[in-house]
C-alpha positions as CSV (number, residue, x, y, z in Angstrom):
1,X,94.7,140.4,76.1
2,X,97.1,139.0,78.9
3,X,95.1,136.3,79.9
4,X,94.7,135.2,76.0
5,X,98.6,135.5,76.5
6,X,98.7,133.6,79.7
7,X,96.0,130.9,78.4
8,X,98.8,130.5,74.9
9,X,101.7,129.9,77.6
10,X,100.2,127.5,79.4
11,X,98.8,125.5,76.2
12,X,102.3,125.1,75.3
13,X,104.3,124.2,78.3
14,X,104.6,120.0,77.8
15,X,106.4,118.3,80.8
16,X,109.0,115.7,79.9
17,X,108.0,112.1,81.0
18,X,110.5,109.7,82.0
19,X,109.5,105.9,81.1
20,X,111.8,104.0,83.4
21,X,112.5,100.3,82.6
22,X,114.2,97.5,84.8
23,X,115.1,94.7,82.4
24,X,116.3,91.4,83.5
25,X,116.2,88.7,80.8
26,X,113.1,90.1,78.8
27,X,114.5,90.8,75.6
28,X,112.4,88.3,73.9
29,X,109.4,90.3,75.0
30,X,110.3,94.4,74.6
31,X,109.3,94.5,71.3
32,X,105.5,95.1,72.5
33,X,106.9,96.9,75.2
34,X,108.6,99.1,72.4
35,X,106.1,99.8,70.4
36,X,103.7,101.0,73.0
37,X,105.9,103.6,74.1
38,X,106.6,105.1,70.0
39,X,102.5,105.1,70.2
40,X,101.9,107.2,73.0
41,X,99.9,110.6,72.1
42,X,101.7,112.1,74.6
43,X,104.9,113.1,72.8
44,X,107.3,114.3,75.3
45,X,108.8,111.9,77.2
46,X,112.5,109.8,77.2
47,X,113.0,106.0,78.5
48,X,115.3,104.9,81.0
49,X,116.5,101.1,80.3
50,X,118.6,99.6,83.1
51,X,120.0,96.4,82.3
52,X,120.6,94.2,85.5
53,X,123.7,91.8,83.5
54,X,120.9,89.9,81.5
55,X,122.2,86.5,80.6
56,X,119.8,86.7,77.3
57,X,120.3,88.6,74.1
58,X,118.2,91.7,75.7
59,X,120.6,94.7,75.5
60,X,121.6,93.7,71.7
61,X,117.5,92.9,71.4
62,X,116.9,96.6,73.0
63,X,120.0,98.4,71.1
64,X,118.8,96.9,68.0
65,X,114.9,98.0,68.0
66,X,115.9,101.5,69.6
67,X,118.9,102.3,66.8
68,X,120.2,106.1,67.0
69,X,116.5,107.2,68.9
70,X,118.2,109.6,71.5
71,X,115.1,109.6,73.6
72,X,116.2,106.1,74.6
73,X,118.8,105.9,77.3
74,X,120.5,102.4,77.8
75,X,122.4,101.8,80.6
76,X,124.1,98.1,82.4
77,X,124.7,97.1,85.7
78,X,128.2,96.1,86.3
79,X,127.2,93.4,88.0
80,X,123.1,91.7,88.9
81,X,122.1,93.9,91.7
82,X,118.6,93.0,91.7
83,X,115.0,94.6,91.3
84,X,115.0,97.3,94.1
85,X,118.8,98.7,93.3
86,X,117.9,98.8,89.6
87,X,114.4,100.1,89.7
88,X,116.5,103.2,92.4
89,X,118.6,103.7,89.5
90,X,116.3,104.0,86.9
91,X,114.9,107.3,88.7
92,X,118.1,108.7,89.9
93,X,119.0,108.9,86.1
94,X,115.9,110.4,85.0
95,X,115.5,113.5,83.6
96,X,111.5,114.3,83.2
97,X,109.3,115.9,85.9
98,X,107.5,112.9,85.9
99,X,108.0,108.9,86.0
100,X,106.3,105.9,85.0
101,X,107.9,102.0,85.9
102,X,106.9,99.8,82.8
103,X,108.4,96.3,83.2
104,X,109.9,95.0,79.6
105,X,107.5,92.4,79.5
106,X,104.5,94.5,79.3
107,X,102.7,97.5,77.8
108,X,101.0,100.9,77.6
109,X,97.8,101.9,76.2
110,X,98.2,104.9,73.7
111,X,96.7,107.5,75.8
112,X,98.5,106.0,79.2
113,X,100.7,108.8,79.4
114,X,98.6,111.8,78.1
115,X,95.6,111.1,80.5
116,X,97.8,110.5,83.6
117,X,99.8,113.7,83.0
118,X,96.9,115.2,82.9
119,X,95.9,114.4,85.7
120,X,99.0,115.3,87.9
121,X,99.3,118.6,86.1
122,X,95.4,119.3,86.7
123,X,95.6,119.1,90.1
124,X,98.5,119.9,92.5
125,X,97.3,118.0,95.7
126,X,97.9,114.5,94.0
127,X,101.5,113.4,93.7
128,X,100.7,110.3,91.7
129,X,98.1,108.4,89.4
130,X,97.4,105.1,88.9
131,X,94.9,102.9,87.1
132,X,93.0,100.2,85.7
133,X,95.2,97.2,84.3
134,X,94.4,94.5,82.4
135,X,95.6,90.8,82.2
136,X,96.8,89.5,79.3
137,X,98.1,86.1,77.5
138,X,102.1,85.3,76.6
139,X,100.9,87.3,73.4
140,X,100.2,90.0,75.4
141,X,95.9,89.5,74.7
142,X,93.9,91.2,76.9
143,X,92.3,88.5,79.2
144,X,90.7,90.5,82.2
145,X,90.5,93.7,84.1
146,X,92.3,93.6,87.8
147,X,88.9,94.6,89.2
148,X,90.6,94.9,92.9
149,X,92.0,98.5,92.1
150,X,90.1,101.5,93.6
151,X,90.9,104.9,94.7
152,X,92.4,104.8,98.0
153,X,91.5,106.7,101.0
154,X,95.1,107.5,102.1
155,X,96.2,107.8,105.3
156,X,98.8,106.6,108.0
157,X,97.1,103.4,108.5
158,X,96.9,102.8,104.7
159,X,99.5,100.0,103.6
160,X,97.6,98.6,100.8
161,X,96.2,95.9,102.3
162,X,94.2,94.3,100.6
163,X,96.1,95.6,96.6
164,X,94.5,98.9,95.8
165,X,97.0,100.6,94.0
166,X,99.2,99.3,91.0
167,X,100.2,99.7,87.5
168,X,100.0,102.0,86.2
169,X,101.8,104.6,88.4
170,X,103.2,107.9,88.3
171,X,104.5,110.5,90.0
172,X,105.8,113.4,90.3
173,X,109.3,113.1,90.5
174,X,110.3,115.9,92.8
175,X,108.1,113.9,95.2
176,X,110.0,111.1,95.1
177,X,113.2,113.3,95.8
178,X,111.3,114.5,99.1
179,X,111.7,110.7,100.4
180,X,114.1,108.4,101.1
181,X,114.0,106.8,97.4
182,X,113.6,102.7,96.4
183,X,115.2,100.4,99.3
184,X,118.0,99.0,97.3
185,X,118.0,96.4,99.3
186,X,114.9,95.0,98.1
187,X,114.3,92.1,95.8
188,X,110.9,91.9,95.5
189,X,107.8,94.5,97.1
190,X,110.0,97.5,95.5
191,X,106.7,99.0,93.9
192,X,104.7,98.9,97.1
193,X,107.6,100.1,98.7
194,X,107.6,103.1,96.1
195,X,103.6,103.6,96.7
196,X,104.0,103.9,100.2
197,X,106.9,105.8,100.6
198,X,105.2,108.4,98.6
199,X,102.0,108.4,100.1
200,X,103.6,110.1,102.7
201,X,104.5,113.0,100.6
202,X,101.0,113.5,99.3
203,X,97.7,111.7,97.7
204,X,97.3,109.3,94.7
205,X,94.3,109.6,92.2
206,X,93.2,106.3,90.6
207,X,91.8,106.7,86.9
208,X,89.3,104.2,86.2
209,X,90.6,103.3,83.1
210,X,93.1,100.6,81.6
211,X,96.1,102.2,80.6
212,X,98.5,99.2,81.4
213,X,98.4,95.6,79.7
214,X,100.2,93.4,82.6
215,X,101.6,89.9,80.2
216,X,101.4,86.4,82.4
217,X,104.0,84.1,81.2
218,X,105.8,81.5,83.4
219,X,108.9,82.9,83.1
220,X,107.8,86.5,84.6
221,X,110.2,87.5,87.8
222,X,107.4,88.1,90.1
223,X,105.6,85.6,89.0
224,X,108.3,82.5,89.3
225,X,109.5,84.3,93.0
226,X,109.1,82.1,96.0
227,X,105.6,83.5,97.8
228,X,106.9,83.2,100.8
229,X,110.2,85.7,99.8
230,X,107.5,88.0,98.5
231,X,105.4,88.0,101.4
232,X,108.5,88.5,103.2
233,X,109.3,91.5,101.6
234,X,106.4,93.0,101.3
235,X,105.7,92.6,105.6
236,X,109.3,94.4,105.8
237,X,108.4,97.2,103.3
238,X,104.8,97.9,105.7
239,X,106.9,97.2,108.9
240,X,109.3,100.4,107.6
241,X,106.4,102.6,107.0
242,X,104.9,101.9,110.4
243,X,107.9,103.5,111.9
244,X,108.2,105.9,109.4
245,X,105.2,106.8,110.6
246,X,106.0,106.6,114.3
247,X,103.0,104.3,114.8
248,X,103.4,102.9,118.2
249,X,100.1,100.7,118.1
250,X,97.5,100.0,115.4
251,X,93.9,98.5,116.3
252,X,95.5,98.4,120.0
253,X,97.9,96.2,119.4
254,X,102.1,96.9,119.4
255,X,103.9,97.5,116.5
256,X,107.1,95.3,117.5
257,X,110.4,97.7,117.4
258,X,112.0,95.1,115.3
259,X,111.0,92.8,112.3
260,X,111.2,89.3,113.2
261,X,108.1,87.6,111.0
262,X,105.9,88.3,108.6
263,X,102.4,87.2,110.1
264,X,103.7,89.9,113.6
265,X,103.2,92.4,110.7
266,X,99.8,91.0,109.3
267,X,98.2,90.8,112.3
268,X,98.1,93.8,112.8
269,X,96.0,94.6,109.6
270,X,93.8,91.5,109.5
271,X,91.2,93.9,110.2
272,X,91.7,95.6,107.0
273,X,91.2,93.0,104.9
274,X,87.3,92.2,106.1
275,X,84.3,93.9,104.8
276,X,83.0,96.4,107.2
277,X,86.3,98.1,107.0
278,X,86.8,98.0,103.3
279,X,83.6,99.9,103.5
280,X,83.7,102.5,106.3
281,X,87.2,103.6,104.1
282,X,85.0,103.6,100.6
283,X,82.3,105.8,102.7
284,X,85.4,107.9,103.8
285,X,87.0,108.1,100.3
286,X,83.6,109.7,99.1
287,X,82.8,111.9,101.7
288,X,85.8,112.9,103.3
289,X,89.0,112.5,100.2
290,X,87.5,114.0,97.3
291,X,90.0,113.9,94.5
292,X,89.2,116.3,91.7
């Protein structure tokens, strides 16, 4: 009779999701955005918007479709601060056990957060999921799966080189707490610098299905920024998590004290993007990192 009991509890508890949402001139786009998130099966979550001083109609756009919906929290930016402050703040005002980034200008399946909840609250040696995404037009029409994404064998040496992880992700938001949060700082490479700073705390599990719809359009903030700024940014972010790491050397070379440039940093991993390494790690991800 007290495991019946126990079994009831259990069936009930539902942990709160936080949808967290850094919007920078996307109003004309949040509608599908919107309407993903009011379809979700999973029924317990609340959305964090952060406005970063849009210079479009977005927060009248956002306050309009939202109305008196109390699971929507809208908040501004005194002044632009950019990506990585914004994205920082969005989880510092967050409420739920666990967080999901959706950018404004894209979407969720319907099951994205039940099956990924399910997954983190199934099994307590992951700290995050992510999963299939899939392109789509301007009118947000699925175009083609981002095949690239795989589950990870994680370790110190992993900086996802070549992109393994992506949308969507979430985590467990006490996780987060346990590391240094978002670089501020950062303009661009603030999800990677997310992934990494929490695969430090504890392992990812990729679910092989699509549960995020990722819009191209030309107007799209990571898709209009300079390559050479990302690249940039994204050689920092790995550069941090070497000394984080207190890696001294990697495929016997030295990891310089100080940034200076980004191909310093991507010499060092050039071995990661070839073949026979891409498959010694999927051998080791079967073998060695099972993820159940």
């Amino acid at each position: 009779m007290l495991n019946i009991f126990v079994i009831l509890i259990k069936s009930l508890k539902v942990n709160k999701a936080s949808i967290l949402i850094a919007n920078y001139n996307n109003g004309k786009y949040f509608k599908d955005c919107y309407d993903s998130i009011i379809s979700q099966n999973y029924e317990d979550w609340e959305v964090i918007i952060v406005d970063d001083c849009s210079t479009d109609d977005s927060v009248n756009i956002i306050k309009e479709l939202v109305g008196n919906d109390k699971r929507f929290k809208l908040y501004k930016n005194s002044i632009n601060k950019g990506c990585g402050y914004t994205k920082r703040k969005c989880v510092e005002l967050a409420t739920g056990a666990f967080c999901a980034f959706l950018d404004p200008d894209d979407a969720l399946a319907d099951h994205s957060l039940e099956q990924s909840i399910e997954e983190l609250e199934r099994n307590n040696k992951i700290v995050a999921t992510y999963s299939q995404l899939v392109f789509c037009d301007e009118k947000l029409t699925p175009k083609n799966i981002f095949t690239k994404i795989k589950q990870v064998h994680n370790n110190k040496y992993f900086f996802n080189i070549p992109i393994q992880i992506s949308a969507l992700f979430v985590f467990k938001r006490d996780a987060y707490l346990q590391t240094s949060g978002i670089n501020p700082t950062l303009k661009n490479a603030v999800d990677q610098d997310l992934y990494l700073k929490l695969l430090e705390i504890g392992n990812a599990k990729f679910i092989e299905k699509v549960l995020y719809k990722y819009r191209l359009h030309s107007s799209g903030i990571s898709q209009r920024t300079s390559k050479q700024s990302a690249k940039d940014s994204f050689a920092k972010v790995i550069h941090e998590s070497m000394k984080r790491r207190s890696l001294t050397k990697i495929n016997n070379l030295p990891v310089p004290e100080n940034y200076t440039n980004s191909e310093e940093i991507y010499n060092l991993l050039t071995c990661q993007t070839k073949i026979l390494y891409r498959l010694m790690n999927k051998i080791k991800t079967i073998l060695n990192f099972p993820i159940i």
